[in-house]
C-alpha positions in Angstrom: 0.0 0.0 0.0 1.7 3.1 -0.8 2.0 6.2 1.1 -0.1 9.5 0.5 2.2 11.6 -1.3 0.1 14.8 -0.3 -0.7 16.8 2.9 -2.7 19.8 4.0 -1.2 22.0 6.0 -2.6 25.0 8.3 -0.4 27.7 8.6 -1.0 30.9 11.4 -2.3 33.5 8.5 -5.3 35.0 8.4 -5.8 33.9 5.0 -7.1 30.5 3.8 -7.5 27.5 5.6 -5.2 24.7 4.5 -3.1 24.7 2.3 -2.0 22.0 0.0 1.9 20.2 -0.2 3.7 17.5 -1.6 5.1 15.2 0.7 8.7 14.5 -0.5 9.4 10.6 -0.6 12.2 10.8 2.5 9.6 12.1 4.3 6.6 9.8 3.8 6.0 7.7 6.6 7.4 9.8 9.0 5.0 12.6 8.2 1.2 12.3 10.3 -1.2 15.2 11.4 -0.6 17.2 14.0 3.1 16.9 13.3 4.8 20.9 12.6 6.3 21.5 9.7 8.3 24.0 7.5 7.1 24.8 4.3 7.5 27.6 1.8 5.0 30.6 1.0 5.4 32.6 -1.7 8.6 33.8 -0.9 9.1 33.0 2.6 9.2 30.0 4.7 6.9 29.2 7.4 6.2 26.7 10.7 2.6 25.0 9.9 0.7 22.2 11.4 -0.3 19.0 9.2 -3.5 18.3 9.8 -4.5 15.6 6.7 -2.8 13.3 4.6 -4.2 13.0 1.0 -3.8 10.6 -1.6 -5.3 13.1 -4.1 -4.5 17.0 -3.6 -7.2 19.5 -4.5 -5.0 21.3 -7.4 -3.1 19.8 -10.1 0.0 17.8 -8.5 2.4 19.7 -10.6 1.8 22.6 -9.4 2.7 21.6 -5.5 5.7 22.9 -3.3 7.3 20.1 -1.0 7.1 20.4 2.5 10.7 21.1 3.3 11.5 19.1 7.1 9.8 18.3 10.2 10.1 20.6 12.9 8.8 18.0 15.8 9.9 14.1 16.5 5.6 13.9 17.7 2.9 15.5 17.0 2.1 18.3 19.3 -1.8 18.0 19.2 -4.1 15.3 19.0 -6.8 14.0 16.4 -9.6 15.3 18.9 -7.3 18.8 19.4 -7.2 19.0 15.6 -10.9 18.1 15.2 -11.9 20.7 18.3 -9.6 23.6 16.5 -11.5 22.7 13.2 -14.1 23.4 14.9 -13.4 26.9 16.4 -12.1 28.0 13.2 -15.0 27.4 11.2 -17.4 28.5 13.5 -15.4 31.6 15.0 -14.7 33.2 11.0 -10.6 32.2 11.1 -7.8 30.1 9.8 -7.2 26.8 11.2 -3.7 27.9 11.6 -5.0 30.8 14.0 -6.9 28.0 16.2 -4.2 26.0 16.6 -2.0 28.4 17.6 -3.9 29.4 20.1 -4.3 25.9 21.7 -0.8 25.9 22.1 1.6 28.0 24.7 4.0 30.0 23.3 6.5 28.5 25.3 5.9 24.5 24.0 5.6 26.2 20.1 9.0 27.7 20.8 10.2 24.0 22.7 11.3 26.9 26.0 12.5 24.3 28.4 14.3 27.2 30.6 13.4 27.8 34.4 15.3 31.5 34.1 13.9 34.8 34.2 15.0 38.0 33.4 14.0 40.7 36.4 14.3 44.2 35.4 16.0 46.7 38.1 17.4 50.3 38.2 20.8 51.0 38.0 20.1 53.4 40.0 18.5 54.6 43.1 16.4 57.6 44.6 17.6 61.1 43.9 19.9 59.7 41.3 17.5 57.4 39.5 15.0 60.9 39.5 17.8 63.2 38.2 18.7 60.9 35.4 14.5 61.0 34.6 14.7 65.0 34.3 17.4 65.0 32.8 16.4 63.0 29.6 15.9 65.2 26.6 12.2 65.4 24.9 13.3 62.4 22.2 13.1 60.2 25.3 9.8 60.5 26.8 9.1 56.7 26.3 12.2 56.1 28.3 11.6 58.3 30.7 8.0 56.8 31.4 9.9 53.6 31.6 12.3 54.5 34.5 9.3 56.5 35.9 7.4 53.1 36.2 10.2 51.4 37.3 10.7 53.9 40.1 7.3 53.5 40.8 7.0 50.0 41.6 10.2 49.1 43.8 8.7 46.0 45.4 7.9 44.4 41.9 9.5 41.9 40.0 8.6 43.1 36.4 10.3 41.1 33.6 11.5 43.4 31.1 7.9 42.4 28.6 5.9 43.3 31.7 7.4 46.3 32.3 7.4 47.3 28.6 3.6 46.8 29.2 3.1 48.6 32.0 5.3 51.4 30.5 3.1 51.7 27.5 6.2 51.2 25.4 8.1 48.4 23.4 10.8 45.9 24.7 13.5 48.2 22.3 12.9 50.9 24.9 13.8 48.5 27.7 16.6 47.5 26.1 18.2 50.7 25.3 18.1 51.6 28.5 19.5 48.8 29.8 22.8 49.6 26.7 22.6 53.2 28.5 23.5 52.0 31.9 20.2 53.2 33.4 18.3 50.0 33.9 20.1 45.9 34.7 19.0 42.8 34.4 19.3 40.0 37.6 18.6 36.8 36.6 16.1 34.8 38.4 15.2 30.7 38.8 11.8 30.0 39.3 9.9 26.8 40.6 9.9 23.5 38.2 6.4 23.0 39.3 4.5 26.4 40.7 2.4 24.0 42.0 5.2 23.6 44.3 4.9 27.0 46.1 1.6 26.6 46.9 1.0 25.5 50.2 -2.3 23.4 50.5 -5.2 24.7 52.8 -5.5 22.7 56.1 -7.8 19.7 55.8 -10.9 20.0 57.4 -14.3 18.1 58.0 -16.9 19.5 55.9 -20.6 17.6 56.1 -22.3 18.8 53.0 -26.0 20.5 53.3 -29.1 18.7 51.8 -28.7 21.1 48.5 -24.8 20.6 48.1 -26.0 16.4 48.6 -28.8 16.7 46.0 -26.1 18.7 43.5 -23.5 16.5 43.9 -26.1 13.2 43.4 -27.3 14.7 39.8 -24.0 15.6 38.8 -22.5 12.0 39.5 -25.9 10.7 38.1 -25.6 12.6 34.8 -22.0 12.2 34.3 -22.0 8.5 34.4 -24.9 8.9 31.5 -21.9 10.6 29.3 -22.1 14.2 28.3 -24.3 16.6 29.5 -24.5 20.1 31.0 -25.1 21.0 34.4 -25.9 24.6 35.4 -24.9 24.8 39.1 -26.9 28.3 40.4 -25.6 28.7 43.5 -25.4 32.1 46.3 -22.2 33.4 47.1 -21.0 31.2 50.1 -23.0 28.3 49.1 -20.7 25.6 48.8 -20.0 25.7 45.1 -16.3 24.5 45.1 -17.0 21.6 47.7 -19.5 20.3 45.0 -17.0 20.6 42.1 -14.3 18.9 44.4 -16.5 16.2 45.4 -17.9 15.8 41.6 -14.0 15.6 40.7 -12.8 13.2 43.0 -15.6 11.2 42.4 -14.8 11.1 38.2 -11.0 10.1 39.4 -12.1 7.4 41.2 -13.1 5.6 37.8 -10.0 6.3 36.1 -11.0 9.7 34.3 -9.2 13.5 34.5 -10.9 17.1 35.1 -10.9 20.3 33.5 -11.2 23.2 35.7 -11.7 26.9 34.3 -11.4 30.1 36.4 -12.0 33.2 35.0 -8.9 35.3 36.6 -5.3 34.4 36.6 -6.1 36.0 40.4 -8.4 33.1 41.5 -5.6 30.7 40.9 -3.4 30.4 43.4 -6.7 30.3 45.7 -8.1 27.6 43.7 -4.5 25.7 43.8 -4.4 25.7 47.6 -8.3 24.3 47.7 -7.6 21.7 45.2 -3.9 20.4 45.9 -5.6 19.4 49.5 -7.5 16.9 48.2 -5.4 15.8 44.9 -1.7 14.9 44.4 -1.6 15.5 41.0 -2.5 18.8 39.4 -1.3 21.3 36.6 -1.9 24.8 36.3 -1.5 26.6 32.9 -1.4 30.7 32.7 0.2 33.4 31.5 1.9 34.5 34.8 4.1 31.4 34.4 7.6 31.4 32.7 7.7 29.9 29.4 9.6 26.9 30.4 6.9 26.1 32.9 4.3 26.6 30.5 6.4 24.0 28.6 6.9 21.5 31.5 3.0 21.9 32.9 1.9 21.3 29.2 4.3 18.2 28.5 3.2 16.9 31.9 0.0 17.2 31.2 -0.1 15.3 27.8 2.2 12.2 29.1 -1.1 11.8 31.7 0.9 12.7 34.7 -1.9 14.9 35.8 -5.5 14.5 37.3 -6.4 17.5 37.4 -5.6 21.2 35.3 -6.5 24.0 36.0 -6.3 27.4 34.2 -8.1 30.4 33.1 -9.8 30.9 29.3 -6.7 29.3 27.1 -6.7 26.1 29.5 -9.7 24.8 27.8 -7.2 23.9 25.0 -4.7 21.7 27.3 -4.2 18.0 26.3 -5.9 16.2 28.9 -6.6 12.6 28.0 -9.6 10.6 29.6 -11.4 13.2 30.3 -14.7 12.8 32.2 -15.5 16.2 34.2 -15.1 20.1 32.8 -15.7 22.9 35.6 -16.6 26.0 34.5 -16.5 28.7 37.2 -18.0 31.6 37.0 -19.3 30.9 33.7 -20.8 34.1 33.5 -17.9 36.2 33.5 -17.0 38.2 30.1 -12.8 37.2 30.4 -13.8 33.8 29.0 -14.5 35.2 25.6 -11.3 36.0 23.9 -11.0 39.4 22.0 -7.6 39.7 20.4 -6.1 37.9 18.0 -8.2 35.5 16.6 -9.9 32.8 16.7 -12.3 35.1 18.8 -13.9 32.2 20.9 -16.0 32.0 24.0 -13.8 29.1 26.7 -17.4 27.9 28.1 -18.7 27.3 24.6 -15.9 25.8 23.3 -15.5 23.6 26.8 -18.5 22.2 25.8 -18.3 21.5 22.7 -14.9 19.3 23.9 -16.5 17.9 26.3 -19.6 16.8 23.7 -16.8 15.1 21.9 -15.0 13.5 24.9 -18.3 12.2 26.5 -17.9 14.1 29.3 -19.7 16.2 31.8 -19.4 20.2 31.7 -20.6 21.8 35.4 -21.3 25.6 34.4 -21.1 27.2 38.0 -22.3 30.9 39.2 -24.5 33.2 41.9 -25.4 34.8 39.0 -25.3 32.6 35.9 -25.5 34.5 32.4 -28.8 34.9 30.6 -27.9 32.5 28.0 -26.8 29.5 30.2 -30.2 30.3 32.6 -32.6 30.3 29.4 -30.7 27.0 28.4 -31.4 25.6 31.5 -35.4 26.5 31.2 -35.7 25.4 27.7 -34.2 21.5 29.3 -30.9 21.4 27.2 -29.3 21.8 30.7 -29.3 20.3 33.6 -30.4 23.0 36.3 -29.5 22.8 40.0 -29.4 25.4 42.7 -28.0 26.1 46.1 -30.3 29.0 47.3 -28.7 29.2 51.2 -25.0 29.8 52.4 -23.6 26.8 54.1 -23.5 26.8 58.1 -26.7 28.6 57.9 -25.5 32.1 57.1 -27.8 34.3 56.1 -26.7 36.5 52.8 -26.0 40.0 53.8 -28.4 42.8 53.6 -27.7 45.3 50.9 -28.6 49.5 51.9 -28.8 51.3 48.9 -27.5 55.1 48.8 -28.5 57.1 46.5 -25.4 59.6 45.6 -28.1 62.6 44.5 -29.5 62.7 47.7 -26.1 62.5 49.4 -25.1 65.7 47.1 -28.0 67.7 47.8 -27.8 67.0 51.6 -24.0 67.6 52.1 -23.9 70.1 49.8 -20.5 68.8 48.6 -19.9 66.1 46.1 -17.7 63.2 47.5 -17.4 59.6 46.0 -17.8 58.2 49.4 -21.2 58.7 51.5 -21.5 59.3 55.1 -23.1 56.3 55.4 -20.6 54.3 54.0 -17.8 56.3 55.4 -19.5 56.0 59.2 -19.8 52.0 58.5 -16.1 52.1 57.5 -15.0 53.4 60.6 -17.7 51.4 62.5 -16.2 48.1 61.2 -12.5 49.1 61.6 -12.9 50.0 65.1 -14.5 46.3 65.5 -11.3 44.3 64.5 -13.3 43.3 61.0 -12.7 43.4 57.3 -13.8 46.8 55.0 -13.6 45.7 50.7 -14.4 48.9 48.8 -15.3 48.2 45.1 -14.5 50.3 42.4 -14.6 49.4 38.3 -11.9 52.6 37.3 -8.5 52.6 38.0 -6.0 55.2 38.0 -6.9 58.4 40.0 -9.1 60.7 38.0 -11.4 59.9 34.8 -11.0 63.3 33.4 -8.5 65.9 32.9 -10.6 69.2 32.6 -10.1 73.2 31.6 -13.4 74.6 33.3 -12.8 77.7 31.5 -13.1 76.5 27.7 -14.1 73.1 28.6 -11.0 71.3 26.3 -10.7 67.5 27.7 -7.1 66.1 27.7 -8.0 63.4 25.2 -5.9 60.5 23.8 -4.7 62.0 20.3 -4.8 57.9 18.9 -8.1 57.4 20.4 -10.2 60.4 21.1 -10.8 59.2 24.7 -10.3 61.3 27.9 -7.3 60.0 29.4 -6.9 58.5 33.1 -4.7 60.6 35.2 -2.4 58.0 37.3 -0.9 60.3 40.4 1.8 57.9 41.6 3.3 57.3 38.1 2.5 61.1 37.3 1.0 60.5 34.1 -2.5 60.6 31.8 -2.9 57.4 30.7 -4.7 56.0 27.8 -6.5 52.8 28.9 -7.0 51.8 25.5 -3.7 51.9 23.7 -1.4 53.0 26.4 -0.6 56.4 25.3 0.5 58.6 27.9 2.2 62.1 28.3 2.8 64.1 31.3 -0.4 66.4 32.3 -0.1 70.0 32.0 -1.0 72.5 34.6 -1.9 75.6 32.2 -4.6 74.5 29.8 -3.1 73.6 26.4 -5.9 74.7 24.6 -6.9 78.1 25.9 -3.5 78.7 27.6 -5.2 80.2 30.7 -6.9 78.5 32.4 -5.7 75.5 35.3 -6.4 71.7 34.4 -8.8 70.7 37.1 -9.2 66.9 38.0 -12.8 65.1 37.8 -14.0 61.5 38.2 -12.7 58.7 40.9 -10.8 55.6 40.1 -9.4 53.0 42.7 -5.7 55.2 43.4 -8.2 58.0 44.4 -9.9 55.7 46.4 -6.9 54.6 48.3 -5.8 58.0 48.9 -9.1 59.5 50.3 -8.9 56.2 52.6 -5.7 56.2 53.5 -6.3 60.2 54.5 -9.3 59.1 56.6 -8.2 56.4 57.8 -4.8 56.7 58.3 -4.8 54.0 61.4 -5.5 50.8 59.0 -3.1 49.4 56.5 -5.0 49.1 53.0 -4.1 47.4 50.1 -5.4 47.3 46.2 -5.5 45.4 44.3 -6.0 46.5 40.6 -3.9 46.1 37.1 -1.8 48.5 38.1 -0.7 46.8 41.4 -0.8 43.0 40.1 1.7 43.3 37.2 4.3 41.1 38.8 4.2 37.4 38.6 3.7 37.1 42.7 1.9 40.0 43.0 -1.8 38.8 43.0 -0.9 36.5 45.8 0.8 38.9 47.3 -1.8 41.3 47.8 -4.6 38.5 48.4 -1.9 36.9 51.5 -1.7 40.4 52.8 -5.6 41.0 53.4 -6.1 37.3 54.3 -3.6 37.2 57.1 -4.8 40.8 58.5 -2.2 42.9 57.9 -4.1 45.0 55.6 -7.6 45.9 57.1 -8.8 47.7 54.1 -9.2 46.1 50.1 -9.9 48.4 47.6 -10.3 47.1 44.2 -11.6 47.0 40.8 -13.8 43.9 39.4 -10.5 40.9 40.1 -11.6 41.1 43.9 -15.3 40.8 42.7 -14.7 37.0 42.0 -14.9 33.9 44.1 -12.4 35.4 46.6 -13.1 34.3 50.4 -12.6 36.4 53.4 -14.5 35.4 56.5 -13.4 38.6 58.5 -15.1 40.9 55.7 -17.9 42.2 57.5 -18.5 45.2 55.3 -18.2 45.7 51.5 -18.5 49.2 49.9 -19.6 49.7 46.2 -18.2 53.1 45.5 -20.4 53.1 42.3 -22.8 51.0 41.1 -23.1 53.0 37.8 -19.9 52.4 35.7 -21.5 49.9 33.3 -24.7 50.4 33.5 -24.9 53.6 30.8 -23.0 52.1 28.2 -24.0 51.6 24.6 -24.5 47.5 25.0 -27.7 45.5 25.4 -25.7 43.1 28.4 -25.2 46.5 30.5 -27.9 45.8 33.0 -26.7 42.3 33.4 -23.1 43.0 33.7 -24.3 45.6 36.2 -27.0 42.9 38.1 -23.7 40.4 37.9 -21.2 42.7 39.3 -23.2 44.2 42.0 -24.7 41.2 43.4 -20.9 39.4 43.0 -19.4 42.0 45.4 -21.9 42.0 47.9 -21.3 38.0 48.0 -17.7 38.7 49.6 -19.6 40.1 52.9 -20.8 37.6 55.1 -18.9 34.5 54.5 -18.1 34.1 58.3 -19.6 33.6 61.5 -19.2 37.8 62.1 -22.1 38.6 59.3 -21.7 41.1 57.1 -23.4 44.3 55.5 -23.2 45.9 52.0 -23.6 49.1 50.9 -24.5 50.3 47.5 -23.5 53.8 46.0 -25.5 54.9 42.9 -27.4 57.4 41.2 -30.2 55.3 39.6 -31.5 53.3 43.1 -34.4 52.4 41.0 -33.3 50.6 37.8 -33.5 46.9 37.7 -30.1 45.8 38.0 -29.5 47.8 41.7 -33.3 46.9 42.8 -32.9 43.1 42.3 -29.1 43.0 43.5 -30.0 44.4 46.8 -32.7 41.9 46.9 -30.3 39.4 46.0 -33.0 38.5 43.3 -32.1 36.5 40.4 -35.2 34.9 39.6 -36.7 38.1 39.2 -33.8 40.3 37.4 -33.5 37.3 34.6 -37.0 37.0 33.6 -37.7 40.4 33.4 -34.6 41.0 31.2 -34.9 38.0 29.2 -38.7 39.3 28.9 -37.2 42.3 27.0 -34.5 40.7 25.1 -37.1 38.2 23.9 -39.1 41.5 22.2 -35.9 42.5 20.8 -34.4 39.4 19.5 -31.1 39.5 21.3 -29.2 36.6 22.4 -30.4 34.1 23.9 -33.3 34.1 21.5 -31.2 35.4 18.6 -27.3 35.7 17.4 -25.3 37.8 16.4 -22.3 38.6 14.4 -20.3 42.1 14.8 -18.2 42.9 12.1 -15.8 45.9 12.3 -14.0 47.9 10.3 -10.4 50.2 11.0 -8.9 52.3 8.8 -6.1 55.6 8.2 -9.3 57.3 7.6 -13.5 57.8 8.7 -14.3 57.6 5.0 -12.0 54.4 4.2 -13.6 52.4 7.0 -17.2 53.8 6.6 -17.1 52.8 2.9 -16.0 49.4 3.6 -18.3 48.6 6.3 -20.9 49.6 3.5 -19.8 47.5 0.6 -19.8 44.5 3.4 -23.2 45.3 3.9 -23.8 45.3 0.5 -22.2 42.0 -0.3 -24.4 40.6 2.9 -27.7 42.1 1.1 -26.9 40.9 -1.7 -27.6 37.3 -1.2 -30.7 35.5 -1.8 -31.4 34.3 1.8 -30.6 37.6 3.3 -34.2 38.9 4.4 -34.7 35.7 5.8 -32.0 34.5 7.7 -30.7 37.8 9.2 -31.3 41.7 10.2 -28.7 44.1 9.3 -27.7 46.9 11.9 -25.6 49.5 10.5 -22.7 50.4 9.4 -23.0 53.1 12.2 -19.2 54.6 13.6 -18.3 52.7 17.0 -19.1 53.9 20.1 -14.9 53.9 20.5 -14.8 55.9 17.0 -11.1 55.7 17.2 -8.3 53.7 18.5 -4.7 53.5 18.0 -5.3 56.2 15.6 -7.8 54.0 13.5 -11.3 55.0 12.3 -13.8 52.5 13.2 -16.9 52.0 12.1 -19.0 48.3 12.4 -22.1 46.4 11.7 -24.3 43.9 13.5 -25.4 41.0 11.9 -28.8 39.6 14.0 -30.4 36.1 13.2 -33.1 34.7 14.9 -31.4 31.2 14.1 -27.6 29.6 14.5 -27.4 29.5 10.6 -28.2 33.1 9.6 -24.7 34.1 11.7 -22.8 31.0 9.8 -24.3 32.5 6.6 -22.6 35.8 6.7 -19.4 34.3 8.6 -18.7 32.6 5.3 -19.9 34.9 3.1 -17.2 37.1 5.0 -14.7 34.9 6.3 -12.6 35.9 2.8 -12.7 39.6 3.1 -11.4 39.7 6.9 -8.0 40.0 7.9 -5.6 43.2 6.8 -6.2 44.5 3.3 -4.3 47.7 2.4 -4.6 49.8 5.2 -7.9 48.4 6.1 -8.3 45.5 8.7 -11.6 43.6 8.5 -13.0 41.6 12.1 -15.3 38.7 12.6 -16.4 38.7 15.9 -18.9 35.7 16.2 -21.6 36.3 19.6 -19.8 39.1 20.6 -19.5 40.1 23.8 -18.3 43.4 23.6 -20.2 46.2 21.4 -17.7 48.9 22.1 
């Protein structure tokens, strides 16, 4: 029998899908999918994945190139990887190539076996390190914001990538700073294993409720019937994770592996310590590991050495074998859909769509479970269990509203913190317990502002105010990471002073810090958790008692348990809730209700207080009510009537060009090209082309268009019709975003 003399090959271009080679004869037999290998294109030559073998190409022989060698001894992924990325391509809008490279750390693609890190320092310290800073000429600026952040963060271990990042600049910057003497590198060895580092929490004796029973009893029950979904709806503080771990151990016990997905790098470490207590062998996979343990955790992971992975949103990709259980957690949350690069996919829906093909059981776990996954679980096509009370028979805290108009027209001063919530502070301080202040904006003002001729300091890429950070003395661009130094003189009018508006979570920590200068705080926000350790850091800091106060943006909204939190403080209930996107009340509902889940959770009780402007919409009426039942069905009610997801789809597709016209006329001949087909008026509504609420970023004109179907196939219609125009054309870059998740 011979050998096929023909493969396909995906390569990670936003073009095509796979591409046809001829297998030279020295390499026939050795060659099988999901092998790398290097082939030429046009005139370059590129790493690609084989994903078929084909005794008859789809072009004319003649016309093939050879593969040229194999980059790998095995193949890297799977048939059921290779089938699962097949999938995600062609229902996402991309390449194959751009799946598979995203199933794969950058660390195994690379073969990054190395322990080492690279931790950037100053050369130099205090009044010298500033000097050298004001001393740089004008040409410099980037560098200067470099050893500005660097200065800025002393007790951070910032590789020279993170700090590029948190400078807003690129690694050349780092570098020539490090050729001017100004900056060094220390070189740094890191655990084999970071499981290793994490010490286990102390076993304990923990008799489950009737509800946690009941949960645990379907789960097993509908597992051992192969796959299935099971939405587990359960209150802050009622024994989720005990169910999962139970449901886990319970799927080792017949020879199968689990799957567990957080939504935060941040909830990690915390769900490390809860699982390595009950199971020897477990993996982690994120991006706050080096390379070379991304490597080792992966390799470890495929040779079935461990029972159990964990991860956030890219996890859902690792190579476990046998698998029988996926845990979603918090599969409400919005980090599980990736935005940029492509493929564009959503971890729970791709999670179960694994699990479909394994046989095995996905648990979809949340106080507050997304509108999609709760209408799925009405309609029957989930499972649906719920844990209504907090375990040990505590009671979930009550919620006070305070409504911030009142508190303006009554203090006759505007402050971001009420007296009610201020009084509370102090009242809970001065009782030994636990304050968390929530706040969705960092940095420490929202808005640079001239009063006199009302000129914004906006991002000149962008068009967006820009965030003034204090500590690193800088506006900030949240969107593309511009940043300059803020004037005090108006630039515009030349007269009049820059005043600061708006709160974020630095302001926060001042204002606290100022009142209540007696109680070490800590927060805990982007800013603060670039480090690898830093996360844990901060979380070991609050835990232990040495900070008192937690202020923090929507990372310490999630799964994070504090018993000695008596009080929790939403500085604003409002930040979402006004935006241009049909989810905004339910991201609002979600977040509200979240944070007020981490008061309570001990034997102390707790309280929650509320700040907002709008006491009466919805989202704040049925949070503080810690009502669920009666938040979803009144907004499913209304999405229902509009034909929004979950009973329609969607598809956004958006345009960015050098100019408004270039992007506006291409959104328009897309639209054309989508009206132009004969199904059109039946299988999907057309919104737009309309500009983008963010009309401009990185200097880009954007403009999109929704595509809205009341069925699955109207969105695969106009996904193919165009998957072929996407991608960077000219100066014009073209993106699918399949059930989007973001409208901004």
């Amino acid at each position: 029998m011979s050998l096929p003399a023909f493969a396909q090959v995906a390569l990670n271009l936003p073009v095509g899908d796979a591409f046809d080679y001829a297998v030279p004869p020295e390499l026939r037999g050795r060659l099988r999918p999901g092998l790398r290998v290097r082939v030429p294109f046009r005139h370059r030559q590129l790493v690609g994945y084989c994903v078929r073998l084909l005794d008859t190409p789809s072009i004319e022989p003649a016309r093939l190139k050879p593969i040229l060698d194999l980059v790998d001894a095995e193949p890297l992924v799977d048939a059921a990887m290779l089938e699962l990325t097949r999938w995600v391509a062609d229902y996402y809008g991309c390449a194959w190539g751009e799946a598979l490279e995203a199933a794969l750390p950058g660390g195994v693609r690379r073969q990054t076996t190395s322990r080492t890190i690279q931790i950037v320092e100053p050369a130099l310290e205090g009044a010298a390190l500033r000097a050298a800073i004001a001393g740089l000429p004008p040409r410099l600026r980037k560098r200067a914001a470099l050893l500005d952040t660097l200065a800025s963060c002393p007790d951070e271990e910032l590789t020279p990538s993170q700090l590029a990042e948190l400078a807003g600049c690129s690694l050349s910057v780092v570098h020539a700073a490090r050729k001017a003497g100004q900056v060094r590198y220390r070189s740094k060895l890191v655990a084999e294993h970071p499981v290793d580092d994490v010490v286990p929490e102390p076993p304990k004796e923990i008799e489950l409720t009737d509800e946690q029973q009941h949960a645990l009893a379907l789960i097993g029950e509908r597992r051992r019937a192969g796959f299935g979904v099971v939405l587990l709806h359960g209150v802050t503080g009622s024994g989720k994770t005990e169910v999962y771990l139970r449901a886990i151990a319970d799927a080792l016990a017949e020879g199968k592996r689990a799957l567990v997905l957080v939504p935060e790098i941040s909830l990690t470490p915390q769900t490390i310590r809860r699982f390595k207590a009950r199971f020897a062998r477990i993996a982690v996979l994120h991006s706050h590991l080096t390379p070379g343990q991304r490597t080792e955790q992966w390799r470890a992971i495929q040779r079935g050495e461990a029972q159990v992975v964990i991860g956030p949103r890219s996890a859902v990709f690792a190579p476990v074998q046998d698998l029988g259980i996926v845990v979603v957690d918090e599969e409400h949350e919005n980090t599980y859909k990736q935005e940029e690069p492509a493929p564009r996919y959503h971890a729970r829906d791709v999670a179960i769509v694994r699990a479909q093909r394994a046989g095995a059981l996905v648990v979809l776990g949340s106080a507050t479970p997304s509108l999609e996954s709760f209408h799925n679980a009405r309609r029957g096509r989930y499972a649906y269990v719920v844990l209504g009370h907090r375990v040990l028979g505590l009671r979930m805290p009550p919620v006070e509203v305070v409504d911030m108009t009142d508190e303006l027209q009554e203090a006759k001063r505007w402050c971001f913190l009420s007296r009610r919530l201020e009084a509370l502070t102090r009242q809970t301080l001065e009782s030994g317990a636990q304050v968390m202040l929530f706040l969705n904006r960092r940095g420490f003002s929202t808005l640079v502002f001239c009063p006199r001729c009302q000129h914004a300091l906006r991002c000149p890429r962008c068009q967006v105010p820009m965030v003034y950070h204090r500590r690193r003395g800088i506006a900030l661009c949240h969107y593309c990471g511009e940043h300059q130094p803020p004037s005090g003189i108006c630039p515009a009018c030349k007269v009049g002073q820059m005043r600061h508006f708006g709160v974020g979570t630095e302001r926060v920590e001042d204002e606290i810090a100022r009142k209540f200068p007696n109680y070490p705080l800590a927060r805990m926000d982007t800013d603060t958790t670039r480090g690898r350790a830093t996360h844990q850091r901060l979380l070991d800091r609050f835990r232990s008692g040495e900070a008192r106060i937690l202020i923090g943006t929507q990372m310490i909204a999630k799964g994070l348990d504090f018993p000695q939190v008596t009080l929790v403080g939403v500085i604003s209930a409002d930040t979402a809730l006004y935006l241009p996107d049909f989810r905004a009340a339910e991201r609002t509902f979600q977040l509200v209700e979240q944070v007020a889940g981490r008061a309570g959770r001990g034997l102390l009780g707790g309280r929650v207080v509320v700040q907002t402007t709008n006491p009466h919409h919805l989202s704040i009426v049925c949070a503080a009510r810690h009502d669920y039942r009666l938040f979803a069905e009144t907004e499913l009610d209304l999405r229902r009537e509009l034909g929004y997801p979950p009973f329609g789809h969607l598809l956004r597709v958006v345009v960015a060009g050098p100019s408004r016209d270039a992007a506006a006329g291409r959104c328009r001949e897309l639209a054309e090209r989508l009206h132009a087909l004969p199904e059109a008026a039946a299988a999907f509504e057309i919104l737009g082309p309309v500009e983008c609420p963010l009309a401009s970023l990185q200097g880009r004109s954007r403009w999109q268009l929704l595509v809205k179907a009341p069925e699955r196939r109207g969105v695969r219609v106009a996904t193919r019709t165009l998957r072929p125009h996407a991608g960077v054309a000219g100066k014009l870059q073209v993106t699918l975003d399949v059930d989007p998740v973001s409208m901004l």
